[in-house]
C-alpha positions in Angstrom: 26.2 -246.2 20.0 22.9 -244.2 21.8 20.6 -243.1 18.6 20.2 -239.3 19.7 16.9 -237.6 19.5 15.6 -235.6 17.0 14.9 -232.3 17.8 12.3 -229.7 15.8 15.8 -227.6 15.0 17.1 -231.0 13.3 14.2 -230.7 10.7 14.4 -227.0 10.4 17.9 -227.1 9.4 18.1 -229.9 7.2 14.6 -228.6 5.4 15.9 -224.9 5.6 13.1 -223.4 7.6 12.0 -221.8 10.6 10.7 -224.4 13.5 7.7 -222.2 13.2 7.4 -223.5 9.8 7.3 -227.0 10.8 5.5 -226.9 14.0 3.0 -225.3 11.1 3.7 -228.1 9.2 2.8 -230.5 12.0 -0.2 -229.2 13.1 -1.7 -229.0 9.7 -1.5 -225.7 9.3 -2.6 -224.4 5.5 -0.4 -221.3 5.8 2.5 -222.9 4.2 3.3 -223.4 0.4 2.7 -226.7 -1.0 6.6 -227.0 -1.9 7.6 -226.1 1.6 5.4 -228.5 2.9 6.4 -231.3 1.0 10.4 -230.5 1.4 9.3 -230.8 5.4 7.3 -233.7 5.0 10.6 -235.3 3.3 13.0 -234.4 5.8 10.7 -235.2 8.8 10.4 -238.9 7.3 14.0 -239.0 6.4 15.1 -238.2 10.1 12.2 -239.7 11.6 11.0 -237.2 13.2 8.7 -237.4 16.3 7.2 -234.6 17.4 6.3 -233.6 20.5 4.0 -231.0 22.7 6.0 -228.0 22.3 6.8 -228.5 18.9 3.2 -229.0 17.9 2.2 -225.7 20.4 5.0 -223.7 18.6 2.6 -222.2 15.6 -0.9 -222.2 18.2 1.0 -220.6 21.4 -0.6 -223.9 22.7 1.6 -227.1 23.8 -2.1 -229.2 23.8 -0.2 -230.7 27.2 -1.9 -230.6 30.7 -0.3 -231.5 33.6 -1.4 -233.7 36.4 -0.3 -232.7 40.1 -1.0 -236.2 42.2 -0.2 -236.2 46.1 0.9 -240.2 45.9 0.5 -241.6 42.8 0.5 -244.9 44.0 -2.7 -244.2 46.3 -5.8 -245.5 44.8 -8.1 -243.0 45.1 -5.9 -240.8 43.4 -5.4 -243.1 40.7 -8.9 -243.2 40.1 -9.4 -239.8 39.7 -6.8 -239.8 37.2 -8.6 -242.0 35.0 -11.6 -239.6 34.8 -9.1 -236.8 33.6 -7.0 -238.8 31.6 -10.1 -240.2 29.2 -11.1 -236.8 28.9 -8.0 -235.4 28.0 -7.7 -237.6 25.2 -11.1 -236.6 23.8 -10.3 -233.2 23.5 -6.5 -234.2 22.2 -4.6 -233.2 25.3 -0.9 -235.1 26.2 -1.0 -235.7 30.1 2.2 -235.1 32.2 1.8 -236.5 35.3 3.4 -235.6 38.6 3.7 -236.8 42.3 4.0 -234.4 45.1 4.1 -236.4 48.0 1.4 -234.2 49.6 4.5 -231.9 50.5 3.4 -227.9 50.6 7.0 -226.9 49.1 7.1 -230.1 46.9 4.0 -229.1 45.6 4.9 -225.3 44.5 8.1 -226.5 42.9 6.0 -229.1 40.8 3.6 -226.6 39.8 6.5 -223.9 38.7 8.3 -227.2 37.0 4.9 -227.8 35.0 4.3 -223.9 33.6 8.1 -224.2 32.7 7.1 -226.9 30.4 4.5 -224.4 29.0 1.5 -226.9 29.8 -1.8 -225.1 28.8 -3.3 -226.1 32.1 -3.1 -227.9 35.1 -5.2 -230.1 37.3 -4.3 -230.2 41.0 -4.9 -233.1 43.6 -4.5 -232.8 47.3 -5.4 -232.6 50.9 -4.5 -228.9 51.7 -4.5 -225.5 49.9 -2.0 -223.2 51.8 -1.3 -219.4 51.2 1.9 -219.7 49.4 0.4 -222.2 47.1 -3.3 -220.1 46.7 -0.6 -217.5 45.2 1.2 -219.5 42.8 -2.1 -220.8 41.5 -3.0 -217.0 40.7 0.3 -216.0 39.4 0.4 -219.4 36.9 -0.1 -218.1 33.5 -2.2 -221.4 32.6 -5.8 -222.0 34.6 -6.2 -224.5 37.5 -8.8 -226.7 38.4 -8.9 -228.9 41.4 -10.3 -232.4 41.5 -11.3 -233.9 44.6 -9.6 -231.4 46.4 -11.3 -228.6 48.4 -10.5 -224.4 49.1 -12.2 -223.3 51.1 -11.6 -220.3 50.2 -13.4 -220.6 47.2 -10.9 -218.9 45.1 -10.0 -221.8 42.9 -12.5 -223.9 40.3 -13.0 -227.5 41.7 -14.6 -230.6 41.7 -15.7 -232.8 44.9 -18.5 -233.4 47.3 -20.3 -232.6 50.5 -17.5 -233.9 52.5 -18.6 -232.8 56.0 -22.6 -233.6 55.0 -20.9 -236.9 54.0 -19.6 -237.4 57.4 -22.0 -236.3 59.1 -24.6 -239.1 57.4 -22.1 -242.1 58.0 -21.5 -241.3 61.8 -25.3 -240.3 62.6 -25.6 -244.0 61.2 -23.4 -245.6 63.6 -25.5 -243.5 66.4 -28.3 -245.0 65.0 -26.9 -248.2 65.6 -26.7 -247.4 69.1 -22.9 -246.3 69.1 -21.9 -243.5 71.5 -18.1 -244.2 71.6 -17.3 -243.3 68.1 -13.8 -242.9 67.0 -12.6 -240.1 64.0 -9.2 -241.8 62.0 -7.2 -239.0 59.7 -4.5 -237.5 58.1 -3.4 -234.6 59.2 -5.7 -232.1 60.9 -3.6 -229.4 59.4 -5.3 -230.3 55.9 -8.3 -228.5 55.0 -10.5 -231.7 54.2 -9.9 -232.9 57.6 -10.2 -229.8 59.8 -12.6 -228.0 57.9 -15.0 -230.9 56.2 -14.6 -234.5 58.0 -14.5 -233.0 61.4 -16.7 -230.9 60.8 -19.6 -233.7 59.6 -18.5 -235.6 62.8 -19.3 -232.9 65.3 -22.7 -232.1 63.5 -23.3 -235.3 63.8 -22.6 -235.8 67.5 -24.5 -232.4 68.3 -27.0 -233.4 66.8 -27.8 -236.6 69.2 -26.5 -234.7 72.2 -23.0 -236.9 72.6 -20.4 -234.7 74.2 -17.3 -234.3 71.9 -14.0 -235.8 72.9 -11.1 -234.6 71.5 -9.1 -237.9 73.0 -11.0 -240.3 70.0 -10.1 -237.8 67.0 -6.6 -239.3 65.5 -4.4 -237.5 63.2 -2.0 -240.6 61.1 -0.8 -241.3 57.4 -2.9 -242.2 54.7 -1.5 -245.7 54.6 -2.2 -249.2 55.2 0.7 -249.6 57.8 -0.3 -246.6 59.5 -3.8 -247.8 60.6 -1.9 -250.8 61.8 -0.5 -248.6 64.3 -3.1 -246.6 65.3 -5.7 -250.0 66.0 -4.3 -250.4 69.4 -4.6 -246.7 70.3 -8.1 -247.1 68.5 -8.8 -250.2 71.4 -7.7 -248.3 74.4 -10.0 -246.0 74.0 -13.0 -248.5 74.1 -14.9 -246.6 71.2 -17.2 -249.3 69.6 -17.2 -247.7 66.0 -14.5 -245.6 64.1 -15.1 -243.5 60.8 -12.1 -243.6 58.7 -10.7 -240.9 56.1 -8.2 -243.6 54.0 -9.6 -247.1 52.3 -6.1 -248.2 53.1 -6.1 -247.2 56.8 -9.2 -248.7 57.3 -8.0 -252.0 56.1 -5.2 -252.0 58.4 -6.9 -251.2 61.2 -9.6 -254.1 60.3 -6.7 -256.4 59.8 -4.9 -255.8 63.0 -8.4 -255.6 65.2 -8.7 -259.3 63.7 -5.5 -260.3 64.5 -6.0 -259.4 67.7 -9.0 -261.2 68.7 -11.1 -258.2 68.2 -13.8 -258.7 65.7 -15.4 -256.4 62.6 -18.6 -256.0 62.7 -19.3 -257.5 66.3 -16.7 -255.7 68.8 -15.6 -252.7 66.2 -18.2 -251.2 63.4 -15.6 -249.6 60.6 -17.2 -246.9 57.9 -14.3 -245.4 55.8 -14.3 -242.7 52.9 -13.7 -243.5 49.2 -15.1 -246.6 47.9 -11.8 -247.9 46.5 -11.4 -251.7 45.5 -9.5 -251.9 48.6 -13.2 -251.5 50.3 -14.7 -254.8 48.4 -11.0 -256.9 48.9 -10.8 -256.8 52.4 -12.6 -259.2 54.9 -15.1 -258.3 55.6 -15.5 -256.1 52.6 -16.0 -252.4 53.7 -18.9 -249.9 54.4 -17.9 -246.7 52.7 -19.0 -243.4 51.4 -19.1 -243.6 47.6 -17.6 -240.9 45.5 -17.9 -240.9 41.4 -13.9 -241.0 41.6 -13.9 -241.2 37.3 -16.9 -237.9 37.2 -14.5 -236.1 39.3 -11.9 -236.4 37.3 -13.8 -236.0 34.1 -15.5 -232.7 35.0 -12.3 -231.3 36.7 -10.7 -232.7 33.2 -13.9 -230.7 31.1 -13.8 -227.7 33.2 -10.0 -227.2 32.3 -10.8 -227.7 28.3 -13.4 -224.8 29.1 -10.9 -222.2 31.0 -8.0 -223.6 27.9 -9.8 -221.8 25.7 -11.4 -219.2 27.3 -14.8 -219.9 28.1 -17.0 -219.2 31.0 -17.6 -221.7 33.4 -21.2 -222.2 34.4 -20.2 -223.4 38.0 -17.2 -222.2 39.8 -17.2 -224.7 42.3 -18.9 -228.7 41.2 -20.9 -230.0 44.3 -21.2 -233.9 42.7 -23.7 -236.5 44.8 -21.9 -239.3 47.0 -24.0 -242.0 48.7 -23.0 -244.5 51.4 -22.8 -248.7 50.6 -23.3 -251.1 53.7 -20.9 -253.9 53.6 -19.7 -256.6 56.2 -17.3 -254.1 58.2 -21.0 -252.9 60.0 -23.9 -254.6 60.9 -27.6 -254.3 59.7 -29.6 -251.9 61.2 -32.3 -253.1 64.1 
């Protein structure tokens, strides 16, 4: 027979209390008589109690619970942000509930209205795009919201990230030092703000800025997956570009992969830069050349900033502006 789980009502009945008076009880509180307490303290052994979030946030109004909105939690780059949060989150005491969106606009609403119906105190959002609908649950949430590698550009919304489109603009004004005038532009979807608004953005500075024409044919809109820049290396070939910036570590090691298979070789015919610095960029051969992000401070600050609006504080920054640097590996060659 299935052992059934024991509720904060369980303890308050058998002890003859209010579940006020034990959440009190389990959070320490000293407003409750010695007697009481130790009659709680009994039945909470006896039953073995376990308490949990809300039961703890039942005497503070808090449930000392954030939750975690991930696009694809099996992504690495998201994963690594996570770590940042989570390692904060357990310095300041917070329980984690972490959620996958699938980078879906209505998936992501329903996720956040699920998570402020669990009464978390705060939530942490990842994710390529910031629309309208979402901007309004955001205000309307009861709890604060920080992003973490995410961008608004509307500014409307506390978050953590970098220059983006300065990042961009560095890697692919370093192919066209290279000599590189054929230069292709791999992303997700240009309907996400990152893309449209940052990463394209970097790449046409970058291009203006040495006087090569813009051409809409080499800018590529696929999935953020390793199968997907399988597929797009071919198109990426028929173009005859000589160098392709990438927004995904694991698009980039698919299109490396399937430019090898096919006889065309990385660094020598096809120069690949991509965007995150994930240990998919140092497992691959050759290993990747990559704009690096501090993955775990963006997560962390996001994580600190949250603690800061959880109990009421000003922020000294709205918006976080962290440094990002680019590392040369074997998918480029050395510079003349």
């Amino acid at each position: 027979m299935e052992k059934q789980t024991v509720t904060i009502y369980d303890v308050a009945r058998e002890a003859a209390v209010s579940m006020a008076t034990v959440s009190r009880v389990v959070n320490g509180n000293p407003n409750v008589k010695p007697a009481t307490r130790k009659k709680v303290l009994a039945v909470i052994e006896r039953l073995d109690y376990r308490p949990n979030a809300v039961a703890r946030g039942l005497a503070s109004k808090r449930s000392t619970t954030v939750g975690v909105i991930i696009p694809d939690v099996t992504n690495i780059y998201f994963a690594s942000l996570a770590r940042g949060i989570d390692d904060i989150a357990m310095m300041y005491k917070y329980n984690i509930i972490l959620t996958n969106s699938d980078d879906a606009g209505e998936q992501e609403v329903n996720v956040l209205n699920t998570l402020m119906a669990k009464q978390v105190d705060g939530v942490i959002f990842m994710g390529n795009h910031i629309d309208d609908k979402l901007r309004a649950e955001f205000k309307r949430a009861k709890a604060p919201v920080v992003l973490a590698g995410t961008v608004d550009p509307n500014n409307e919304t506390p978050s953590v990230n970098i220059d983006y489109a300065a990042a961009v603009e560095e890697a692919v004004t370093n192919l066209i030092g290279r000599g590189h005038k054929k230069i292709a532009l791999a992303l997700g979807s240009l309907s996400q703000s990152i893309n449209a608004e940052y990463r394209l953005t970097g790449y046409k500075r970058a291009l203006t800025k040495a006087k090569i024409p813009f051409d809409d044919a080499l800018v590529y809109e696929a999935g953020y997956s390793y199968d997907a820049g399988r597929k797009l290396q071919p198109v990426i070939a028929d173009s005859g570009a000589t160098a392709v910036f990438v927004g995904d570590d694991e698009m980039a090691a698919g299109i490396i992969n399937a430019s090898m298979e096919t006889g065309i070789n990385v660094p020598d015919d096809l120069e690949v830069v991509t965007s995150n610095d994930t240990i998919i960029t140092q497992i691959t051969r050759p290993a990747i050349t990559s704009i690096t992000q501090p993955l775990y401070d963006i997560g962390a600050v996001a994580m600190r900033m949250l603690t800061k609006l959880m109990n009421d504080k000003e922020l000294d920054e709205k918006t976080v502006t962290l440094p990002y640097g680019i590392v040369r590996r074997g998918s480029t060659k050395s510079a003349d």
